[in-house]
C-alpha positions in Angstrom: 85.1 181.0 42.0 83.1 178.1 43.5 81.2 176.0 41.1 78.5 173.9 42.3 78.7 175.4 45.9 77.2 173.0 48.5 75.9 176.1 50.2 74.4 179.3 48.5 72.7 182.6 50.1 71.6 184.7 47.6 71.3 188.7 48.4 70.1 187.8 52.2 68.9 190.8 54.2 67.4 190.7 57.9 65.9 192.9 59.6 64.4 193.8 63.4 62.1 196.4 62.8 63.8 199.5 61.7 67.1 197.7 62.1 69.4 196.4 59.2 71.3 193.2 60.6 72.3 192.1 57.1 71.8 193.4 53.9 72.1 191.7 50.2 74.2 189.6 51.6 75.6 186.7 49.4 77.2 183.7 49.8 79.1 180.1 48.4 80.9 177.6 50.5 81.9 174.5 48.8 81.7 170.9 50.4 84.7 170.4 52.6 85.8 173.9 53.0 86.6 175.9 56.0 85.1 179.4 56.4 86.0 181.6 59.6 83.7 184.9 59.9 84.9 187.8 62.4 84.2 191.2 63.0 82.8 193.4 66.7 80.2 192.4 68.6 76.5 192.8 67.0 77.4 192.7 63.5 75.5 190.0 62.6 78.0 186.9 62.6 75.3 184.9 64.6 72.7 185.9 62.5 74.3 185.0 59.8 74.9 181.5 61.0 70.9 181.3 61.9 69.9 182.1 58.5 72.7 179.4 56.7 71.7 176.5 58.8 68.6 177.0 58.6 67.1 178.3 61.8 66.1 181.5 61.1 64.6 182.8 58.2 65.7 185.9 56.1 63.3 189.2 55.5 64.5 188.8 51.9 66.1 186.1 50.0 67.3 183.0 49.3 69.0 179.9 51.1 70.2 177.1 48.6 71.5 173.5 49.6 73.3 171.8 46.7 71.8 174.3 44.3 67.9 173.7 45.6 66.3 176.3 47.3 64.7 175.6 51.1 61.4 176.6 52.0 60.9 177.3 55.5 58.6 173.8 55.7 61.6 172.2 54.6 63.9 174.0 57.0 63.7 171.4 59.9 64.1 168.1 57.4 67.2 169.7 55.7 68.7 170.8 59.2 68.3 167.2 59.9 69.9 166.0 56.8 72.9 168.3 56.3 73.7 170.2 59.6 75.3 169.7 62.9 76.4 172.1 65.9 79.2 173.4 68.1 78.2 175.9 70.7 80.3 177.6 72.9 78.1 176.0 75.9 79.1 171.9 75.3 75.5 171.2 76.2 76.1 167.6 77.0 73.3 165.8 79.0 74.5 165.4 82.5 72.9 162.5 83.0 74.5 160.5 80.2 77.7 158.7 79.4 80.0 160.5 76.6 79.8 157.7 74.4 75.8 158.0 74.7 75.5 161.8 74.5 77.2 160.9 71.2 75.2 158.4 70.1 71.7 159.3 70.8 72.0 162.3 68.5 73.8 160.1 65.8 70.6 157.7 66.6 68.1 160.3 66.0 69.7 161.6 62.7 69.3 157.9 62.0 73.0 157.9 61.4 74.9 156.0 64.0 78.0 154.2 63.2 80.3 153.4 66.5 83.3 152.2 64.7 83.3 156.2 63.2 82.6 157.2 66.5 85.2 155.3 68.6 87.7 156.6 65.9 86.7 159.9 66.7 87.0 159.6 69.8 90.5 158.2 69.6 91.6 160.7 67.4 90.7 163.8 69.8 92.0 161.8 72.4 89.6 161.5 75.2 88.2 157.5 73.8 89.2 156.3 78.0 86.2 159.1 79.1 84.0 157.4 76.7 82.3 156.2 79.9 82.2 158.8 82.0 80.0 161.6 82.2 80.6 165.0 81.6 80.8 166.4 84.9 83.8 163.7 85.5 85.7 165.8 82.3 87.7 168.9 81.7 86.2 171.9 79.8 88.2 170.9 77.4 87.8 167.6 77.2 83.6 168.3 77.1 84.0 170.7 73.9 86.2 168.4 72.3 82.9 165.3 73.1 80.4 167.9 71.4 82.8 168.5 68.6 82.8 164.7 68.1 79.3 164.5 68.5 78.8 167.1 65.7 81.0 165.4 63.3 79.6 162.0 64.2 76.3 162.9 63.0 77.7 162.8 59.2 76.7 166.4 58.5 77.5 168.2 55.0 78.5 171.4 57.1 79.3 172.1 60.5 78.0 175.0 62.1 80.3 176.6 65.1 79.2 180.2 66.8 82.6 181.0 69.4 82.9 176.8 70.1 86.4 177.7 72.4 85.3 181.2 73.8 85.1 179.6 77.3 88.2 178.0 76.8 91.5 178.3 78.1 93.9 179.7 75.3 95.6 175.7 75.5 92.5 174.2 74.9 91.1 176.5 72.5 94.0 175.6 70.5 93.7 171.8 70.6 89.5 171.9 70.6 90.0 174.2 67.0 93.1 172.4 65.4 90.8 169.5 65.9 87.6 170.2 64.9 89.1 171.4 61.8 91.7 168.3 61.0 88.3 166.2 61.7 86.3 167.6 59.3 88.7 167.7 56.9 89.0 164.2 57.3 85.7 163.4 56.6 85.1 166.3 54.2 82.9 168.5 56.1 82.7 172.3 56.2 82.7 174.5 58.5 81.3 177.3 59.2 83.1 179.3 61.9 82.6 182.2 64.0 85.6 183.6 66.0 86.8 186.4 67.8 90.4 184.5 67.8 91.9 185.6 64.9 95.1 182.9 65.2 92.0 180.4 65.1 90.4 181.6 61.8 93.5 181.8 60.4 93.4 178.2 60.1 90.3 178.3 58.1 90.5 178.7 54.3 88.9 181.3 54.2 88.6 184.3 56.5 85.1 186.7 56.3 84.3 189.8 58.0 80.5 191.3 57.7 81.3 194.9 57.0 78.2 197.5 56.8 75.9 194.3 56.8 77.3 192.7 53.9 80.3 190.3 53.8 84.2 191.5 52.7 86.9 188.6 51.6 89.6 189.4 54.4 91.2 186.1 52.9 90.1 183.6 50.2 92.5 180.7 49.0 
């Protein structure tokens, strides 16, 4: 059981007209956890992940941060304050260094600390692109800059929807070990959709939406 869970959705449904997507659908992730959700195609996993960070809203229910409940006024002050990405498209701005794609997120989210962020950097192992842009890098080396740009934003929970789908089995393997041995580090969850089964094995936890509710494949 998870007392004082950092993140609560409380009997969640969605729907698209005459469609069910999700249905009473609850759930608690503690701060620092790991979560991996699978299941087929149009399920709902990315829904899901819409409604928990905070950029969609249910047709019914509730979305709690550190047991207070968001209003969709709210949504765009806590996404700011708790929440970072990982996409399975790196969406780096082509036009600027990898140190500064980093930064002027960090900057925005008022945030930035470049003695974290050259750590990160050095710890994923690409700190000698820092100045290079991204067309100069790897597909690899471009995930693992957005999953340091994530982190380096100081979120509460990580939000990533397939973030090594368009990578090579190799890379996928270095981009997941690391964006979960990162946020470890600095005690961030994440919230993880996967197809790659090996990958969410590496979470702590391992949830598949069944029949528009979720089912505990694994919970440690």
């Amino acid at each position: 059981m998870i007392l004082n869970p950092m993140l609560e959705l409380r009997n969640i449904s969605k729907q698209y007209g005459n469609v069910t997507i999700l249905h009473n659908t609850n759930l608690l992730i503690s701060q620092g956890s790991t979560t991996a959700i699978i299941g087929a195609s149009g399920t709902g996993k990315t829904t899901l992940l819409n409604i928990a960070s905070l950029l969609d809203v249910p047709t019914s229910g509730e979305v709690y941060y550190f047991g207070e409940k968001i209003s969709q006024e709210n949504y765009t002050k806590y996404r700011k304050k708790f929440i970072s990405f990982v996409y399975q498209q790196h969406n780096l701005m082509p036009e600027f260094t990898i140190l500064e794609n980093i930064s002027i997120i960090a900057r925005m989210k008022e945030v930035y600390n470049e003695e974290l962020t050259l750590h990160l950097l050095e710890k994923i192992g690409i700190i000698e692109h820092k100045d290079k842009k991204p067309s100069e890098l790897s597909g690899g080396q471009k995930q693992r800059a957005s999953i340091i740009r994530a982190i380096a934003c100081k979120p509460k929970i990580l939000f990533a929807d397939e973030p090594t789908g368009n990578l090579d089995p190799t890379s996928a393997e270095v981009s997941s070990n690391l964006l979960i041995s990162l946020a470890n580090e600095q005690n961030i969850a994440v919230f993880l959709i996967t197809h790659n089964m090996e990958i969410a094995k590496k979470c702590n936890r391992i949830l598949q939406i069944h029949e528009h509710q979720l089912v505990d494949i694994r919970n440690e």
